[in-house]
C-alpha positions in Angstrom: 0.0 0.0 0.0 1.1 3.6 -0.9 2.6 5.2 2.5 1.2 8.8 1.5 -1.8 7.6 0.8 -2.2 5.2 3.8 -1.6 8.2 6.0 -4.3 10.3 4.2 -7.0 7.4 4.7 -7.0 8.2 8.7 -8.3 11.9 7.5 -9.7 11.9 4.9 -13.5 10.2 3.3 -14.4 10.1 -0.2 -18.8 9.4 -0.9 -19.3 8.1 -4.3 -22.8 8.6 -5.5 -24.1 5.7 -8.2 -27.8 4.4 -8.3 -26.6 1.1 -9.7 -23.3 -0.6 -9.1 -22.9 -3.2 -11.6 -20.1 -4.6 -13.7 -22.5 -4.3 -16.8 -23.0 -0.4 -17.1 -20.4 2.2 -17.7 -20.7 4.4 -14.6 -21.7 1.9 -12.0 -18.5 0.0 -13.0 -16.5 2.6 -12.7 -17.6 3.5 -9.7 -17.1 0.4 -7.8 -13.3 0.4 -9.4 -12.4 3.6 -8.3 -14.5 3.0 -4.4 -12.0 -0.5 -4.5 -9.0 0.5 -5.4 -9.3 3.6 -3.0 -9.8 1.9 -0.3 -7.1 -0.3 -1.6 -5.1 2.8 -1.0 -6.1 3.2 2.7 -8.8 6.2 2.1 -12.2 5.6 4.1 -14.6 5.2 1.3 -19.0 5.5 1.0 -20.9 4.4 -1.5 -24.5 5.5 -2.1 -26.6 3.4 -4.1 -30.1 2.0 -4.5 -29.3 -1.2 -6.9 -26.3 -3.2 -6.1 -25.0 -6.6 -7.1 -24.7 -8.4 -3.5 -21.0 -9.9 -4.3 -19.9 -6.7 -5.1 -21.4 -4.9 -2.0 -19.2 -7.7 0.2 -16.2 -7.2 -2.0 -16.2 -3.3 -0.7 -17.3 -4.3 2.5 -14.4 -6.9 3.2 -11.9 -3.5 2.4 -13.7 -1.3 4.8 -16.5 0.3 2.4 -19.3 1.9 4.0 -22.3 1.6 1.9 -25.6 3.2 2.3 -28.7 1.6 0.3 -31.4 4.8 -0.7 -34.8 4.1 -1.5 -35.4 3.3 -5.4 -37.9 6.3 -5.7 -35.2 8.8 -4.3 -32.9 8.0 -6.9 -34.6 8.3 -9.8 -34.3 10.6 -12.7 -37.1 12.7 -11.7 -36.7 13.0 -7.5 -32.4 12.3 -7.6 -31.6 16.4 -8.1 -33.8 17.4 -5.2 -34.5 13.9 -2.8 -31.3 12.4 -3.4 -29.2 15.4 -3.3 -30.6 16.0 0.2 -30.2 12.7 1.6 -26.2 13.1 0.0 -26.3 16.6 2.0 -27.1 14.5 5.1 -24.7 11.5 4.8 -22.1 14.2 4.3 -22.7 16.1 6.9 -23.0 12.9 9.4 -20.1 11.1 9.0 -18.3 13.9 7.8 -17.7 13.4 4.4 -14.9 15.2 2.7 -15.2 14.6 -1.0 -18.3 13.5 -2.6 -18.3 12.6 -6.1 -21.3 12.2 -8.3 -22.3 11.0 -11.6 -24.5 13.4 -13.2 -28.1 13.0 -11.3 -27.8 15.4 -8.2 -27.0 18.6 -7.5 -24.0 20.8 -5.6 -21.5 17.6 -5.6 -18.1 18.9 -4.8 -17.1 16.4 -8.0 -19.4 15.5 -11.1 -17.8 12.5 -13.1 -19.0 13.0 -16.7 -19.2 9.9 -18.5 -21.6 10.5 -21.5 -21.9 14.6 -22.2 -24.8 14.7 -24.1 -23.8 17.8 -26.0 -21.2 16.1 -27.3 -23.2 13.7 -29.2 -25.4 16.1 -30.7 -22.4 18.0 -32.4 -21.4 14.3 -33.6 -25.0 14.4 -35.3 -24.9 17.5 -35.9 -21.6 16.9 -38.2 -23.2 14.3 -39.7 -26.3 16.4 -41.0 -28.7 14.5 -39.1 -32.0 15.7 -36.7 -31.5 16.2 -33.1 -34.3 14.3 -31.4 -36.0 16.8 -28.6 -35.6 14.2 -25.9 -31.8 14.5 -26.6 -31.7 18.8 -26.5 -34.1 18.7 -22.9 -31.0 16.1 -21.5 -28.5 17.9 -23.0 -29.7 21.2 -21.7 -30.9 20.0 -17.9 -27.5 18.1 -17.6 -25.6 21.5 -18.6 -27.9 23.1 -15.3 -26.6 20.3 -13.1 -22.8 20.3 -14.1 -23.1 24.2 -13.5 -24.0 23.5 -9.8 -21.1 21.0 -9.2 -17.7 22.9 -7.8 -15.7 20.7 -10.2 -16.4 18.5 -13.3 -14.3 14.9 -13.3 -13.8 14.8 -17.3 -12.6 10.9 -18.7 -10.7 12.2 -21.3 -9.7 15.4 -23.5 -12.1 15.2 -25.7 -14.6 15.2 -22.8 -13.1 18.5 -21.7 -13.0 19.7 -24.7 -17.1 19.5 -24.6 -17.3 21.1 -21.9 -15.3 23.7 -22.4 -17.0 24.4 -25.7 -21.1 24.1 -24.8 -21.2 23.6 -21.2 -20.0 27.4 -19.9 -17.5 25.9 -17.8 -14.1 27.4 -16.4 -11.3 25.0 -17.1 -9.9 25.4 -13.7 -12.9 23.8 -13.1 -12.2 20.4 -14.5 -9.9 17.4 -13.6 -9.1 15.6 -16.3 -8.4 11.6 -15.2 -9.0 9.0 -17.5 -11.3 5.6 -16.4 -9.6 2.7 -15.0 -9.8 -1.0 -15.6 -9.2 -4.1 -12.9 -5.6 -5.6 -14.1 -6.3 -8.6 -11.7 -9.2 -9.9 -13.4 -8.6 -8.5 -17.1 -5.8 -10.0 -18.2 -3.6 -12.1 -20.7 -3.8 -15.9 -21.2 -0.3 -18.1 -21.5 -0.1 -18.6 -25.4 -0.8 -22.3 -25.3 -3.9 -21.6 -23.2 -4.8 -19.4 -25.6 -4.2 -21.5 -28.7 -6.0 -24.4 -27.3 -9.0 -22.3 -26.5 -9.1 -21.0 -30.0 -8.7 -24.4 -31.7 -11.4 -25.5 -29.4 -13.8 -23.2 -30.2 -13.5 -23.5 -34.2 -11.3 -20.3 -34.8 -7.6 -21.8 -35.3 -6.1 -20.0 -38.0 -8.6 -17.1 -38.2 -7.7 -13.4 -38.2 -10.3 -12.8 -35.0 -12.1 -9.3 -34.2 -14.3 -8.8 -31.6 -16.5 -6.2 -31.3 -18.9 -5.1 -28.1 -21.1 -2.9 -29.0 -24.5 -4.1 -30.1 -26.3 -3.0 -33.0 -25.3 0.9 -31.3 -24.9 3.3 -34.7 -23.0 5.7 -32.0 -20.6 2.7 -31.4 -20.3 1.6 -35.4 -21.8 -1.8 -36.2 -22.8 -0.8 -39.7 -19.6 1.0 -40.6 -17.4 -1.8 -39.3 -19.4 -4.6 -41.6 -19.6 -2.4 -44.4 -16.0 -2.1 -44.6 -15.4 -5.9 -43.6 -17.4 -6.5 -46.9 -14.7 -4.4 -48.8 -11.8 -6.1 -47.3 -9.7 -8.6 -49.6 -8.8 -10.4 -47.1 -12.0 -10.8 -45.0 -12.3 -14.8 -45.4 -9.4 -15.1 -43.2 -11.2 -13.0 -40.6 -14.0 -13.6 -38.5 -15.6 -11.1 -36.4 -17.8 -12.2 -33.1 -20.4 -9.4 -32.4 -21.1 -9.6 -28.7 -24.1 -7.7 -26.2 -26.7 -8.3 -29.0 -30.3 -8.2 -27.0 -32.6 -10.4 -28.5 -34.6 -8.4 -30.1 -31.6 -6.6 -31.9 -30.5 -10.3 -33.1 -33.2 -9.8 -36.3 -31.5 -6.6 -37.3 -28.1 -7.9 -37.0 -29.0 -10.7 -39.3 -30.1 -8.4 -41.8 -26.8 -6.4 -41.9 -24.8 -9.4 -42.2 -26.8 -10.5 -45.1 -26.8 -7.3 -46.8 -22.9 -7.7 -46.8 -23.2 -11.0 -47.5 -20.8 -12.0 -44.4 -23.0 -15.0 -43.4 -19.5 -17.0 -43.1 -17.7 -13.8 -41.2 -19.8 -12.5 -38.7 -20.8 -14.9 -35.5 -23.4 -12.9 -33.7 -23.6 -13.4 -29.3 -26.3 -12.5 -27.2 -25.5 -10.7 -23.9 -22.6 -12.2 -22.1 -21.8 -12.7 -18.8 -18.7 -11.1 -17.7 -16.5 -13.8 -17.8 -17.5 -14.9 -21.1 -16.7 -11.7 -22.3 -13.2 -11.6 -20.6 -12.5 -14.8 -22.6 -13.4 -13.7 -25.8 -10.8 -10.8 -25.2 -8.1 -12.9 -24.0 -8.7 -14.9 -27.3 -9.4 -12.4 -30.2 -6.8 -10.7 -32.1 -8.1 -7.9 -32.3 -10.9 -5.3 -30.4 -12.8 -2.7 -32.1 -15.5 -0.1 -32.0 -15.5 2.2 -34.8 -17.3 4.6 -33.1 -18.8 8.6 -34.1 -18.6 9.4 -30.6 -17.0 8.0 -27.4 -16.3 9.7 -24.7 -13.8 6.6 -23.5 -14.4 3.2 -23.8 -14.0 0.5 -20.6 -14.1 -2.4 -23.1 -11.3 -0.9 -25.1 -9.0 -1.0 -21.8 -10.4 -4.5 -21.0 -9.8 -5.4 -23.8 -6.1 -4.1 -24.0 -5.6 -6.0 -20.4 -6.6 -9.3 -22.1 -4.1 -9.4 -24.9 -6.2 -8.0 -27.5 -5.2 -5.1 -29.7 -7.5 -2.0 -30.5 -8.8 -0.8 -33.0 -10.2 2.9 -32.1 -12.0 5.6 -33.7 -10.3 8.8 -33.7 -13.7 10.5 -32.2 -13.3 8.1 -29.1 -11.5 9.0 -25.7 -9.6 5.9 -26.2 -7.9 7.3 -29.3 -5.6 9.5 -26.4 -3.8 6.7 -25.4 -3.6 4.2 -28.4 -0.8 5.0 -30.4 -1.5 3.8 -34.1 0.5 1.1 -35.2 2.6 1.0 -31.9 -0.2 -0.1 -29.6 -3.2 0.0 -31.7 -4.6 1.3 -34.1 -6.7 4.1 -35.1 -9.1 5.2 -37.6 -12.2 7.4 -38.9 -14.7 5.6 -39.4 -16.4 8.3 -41.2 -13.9 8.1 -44.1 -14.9 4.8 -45.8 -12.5 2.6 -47.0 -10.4 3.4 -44.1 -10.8 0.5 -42.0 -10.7 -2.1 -45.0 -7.3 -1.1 -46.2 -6.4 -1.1 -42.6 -7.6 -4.6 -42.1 -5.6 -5.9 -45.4 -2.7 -4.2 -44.2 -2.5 -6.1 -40.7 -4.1 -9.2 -42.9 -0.7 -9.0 -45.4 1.7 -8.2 -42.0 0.7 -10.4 -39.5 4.6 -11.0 -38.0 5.0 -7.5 -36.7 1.3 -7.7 -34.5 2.9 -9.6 -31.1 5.1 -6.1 -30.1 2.2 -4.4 -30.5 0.1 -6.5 -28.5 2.5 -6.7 -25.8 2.4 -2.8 -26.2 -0.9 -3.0 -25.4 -1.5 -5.0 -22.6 1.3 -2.9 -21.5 -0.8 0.3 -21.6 -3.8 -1.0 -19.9 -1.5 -1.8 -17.1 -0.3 2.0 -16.9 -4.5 2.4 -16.3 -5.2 0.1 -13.7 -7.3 1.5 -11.4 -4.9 1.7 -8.5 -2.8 3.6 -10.7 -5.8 6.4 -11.6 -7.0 6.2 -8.1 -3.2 7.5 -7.6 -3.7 10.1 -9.9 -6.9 11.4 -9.1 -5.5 11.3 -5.0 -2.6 14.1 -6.4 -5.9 15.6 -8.5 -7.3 16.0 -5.6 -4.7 17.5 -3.6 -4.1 20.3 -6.2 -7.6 21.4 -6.2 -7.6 21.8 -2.5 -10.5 18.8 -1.9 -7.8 17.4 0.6 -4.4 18.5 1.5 
């Protein structure tokens, strides 16, 4: 354990505000990362939360977490800026609460953690000459109220601070800029025979093998990336799985394949459990998510941790640390032909791809979530949130 910050923990409490924590969902993922590895780091630690998984709850627990379980109907999207932001008042104010970091629903938190600025995705439709839906603009434009209440904004990457420097009307002194984390210990690289034999096992020996992990989600690409497979000269050495379908996107998915005609190229999953997922990155070559806006990706890092090498969009958050053609690669997705050439150029050089997966796994280490607990702790410190 870090000395400095084993010292701090005697003084210091951090209350992290999620409604869910979950390893399925962005935020409430994150959240229970960052509340485990800083109590890893010896800081006293809350969590406030109305739906939690029960093994995850204990795993806090077992480290010293304090968690507090809000009624449902507090929390929602409707009663969380006025009930719940109360109720955060009070728990703050009873066990003396130092820091309390939110995500996005209540109001006056010393530290908002934006994961998903809606702003940003309208400019990304905007740019693309499409119609803003009005549900979108009423989000956008009641989230811009709430981050304007908060004393400082917790941005997951330049681009996200670039948002909200640009539409939000916020001071850049204002934001700390730390990028998300992922859990080393249980994303991580198999030995190469294990590997190989899982591969074999499973029908893809010999196979060029991409996974992507993002539904049937326009924002995160599935039509660009199988219109550019189709373009590919090399694409019946490839096969790509296309994992956290929901049934009733399966239809849809079908259609897209067909209309490509990569019946023999595409294997579609439904949703998978996390430890499915994990092994699919431990065994594909490749990880991508062509995406026209991403604030930053968890599955990108996850699946960096694993052994698998990215493919990123260059409108992604991810596309700050992946270094194209050292330890990734990245692309627009918006300029089409892009991603084929790119895909027959790693198909024709295949010798070179082991550095750069090595690069890669690598990198994720350098984000483990100790290691941005670390840096958000000297964050922290500089702001004046603890000393």
């Amino acid at each position: 354990m870090n000395s400095r910050c084993s010292a701090m923990g005697s003084f210091y409490s951090i209350l992290i505000v999620s409604r869910r924590l979950n390893l399925d969902q962005s935020a409430p993922k994150c959240s229970f990362g960052l509340a485990k590895s800083l109590l890893r780091l010896g800081l006293k630690v809350h969590v406030l939360t109305s739906f939690a998984e029960p093994s995850l709850v204990d795993s806090l627990r077992v480290l010293g977490g304090i968690i507090h379980h809000v009624n449902p109907r507090l929390s929602s999207r409707m009663s969380a800026p006025i009930l719940l932001s109360l109720y955060v008042k009070y728990i703050k104010r009873k066990y003396g609460i130092d820091v309390v970091i939110g995500n996005g629903y209540t109001i006056c938190d010393d530290i908002t953690w934006i994961h998903f600025p809606r702003y940003g995705w309208i400019e990304a439709l905007m740019n693309l000459g499409e119609s803003i839906p009005r549900s979108l603009r009423v989000e956008a434009l009641a989230e811009k109220i709430l981050f304007s209440t908060s004393r400082y904004l917790l941005a997951v990457s330049n681009l996200v601070k670039n948002i909200l420097l640009k539409y939000y009307d916020i001071d850049e002194e204002r934001i700390i800029e730390n990028y998300n984390g992922v859990d080393t210990d249980y994303y991580y690289p198999l030995p190469s025979d294990v590997r190989d034999g899982l591969r074999r096992k499973m029908g893809y020996d010999g196979s060029i093998l991409i996974l992507y992990n993002g539904g049937i989600s326009r924002r995160k690409g599935f039509d660009i990336l199988l219109r550019e497979l189709s373009e590919a000269k090399y694409k019946k050495e490839m096969k790509v799985i296309v994992a956290g379908l929901g049934l009733h996107n399966f239809e849809h998915a079908k259609s897209v394949i067909r209309k490509y005609g990569l019946e023999d190229v595409a294997i579609l999953k439904g949703w998978l459990e996390t430890q499915d997922l994990r092994m699919l990155y431990q065994i594909s070559d490749f990880f991508t998510l062509p995406s026209i806006f991403d604030p930053f990706s968890l599955a990108t890092l996850e699946a960096m941790a694993c052994g698998s090498i990215p493919i990123v969009s260059r409108y992604a958050g991810t596309a700050e640390i992946v270094k194209n053609g050292v330890n990734g690669f990245v692309i627009d997705p918006l300029h089409e032909g892009e991603i084929a050439s790119m895909l027959d150029g790693i198909a024709s050089s295949l010798g070179r791809l082991s550095t750069i997966r090595e690069r890669a796994i690598e990198t994720a280490k350098e984000f483990s979530w100790d290691n941005v607990a670390r840096d958000l702790i000297v964050k922290l410190r500089k702001k004046g949130l603890i000393s």
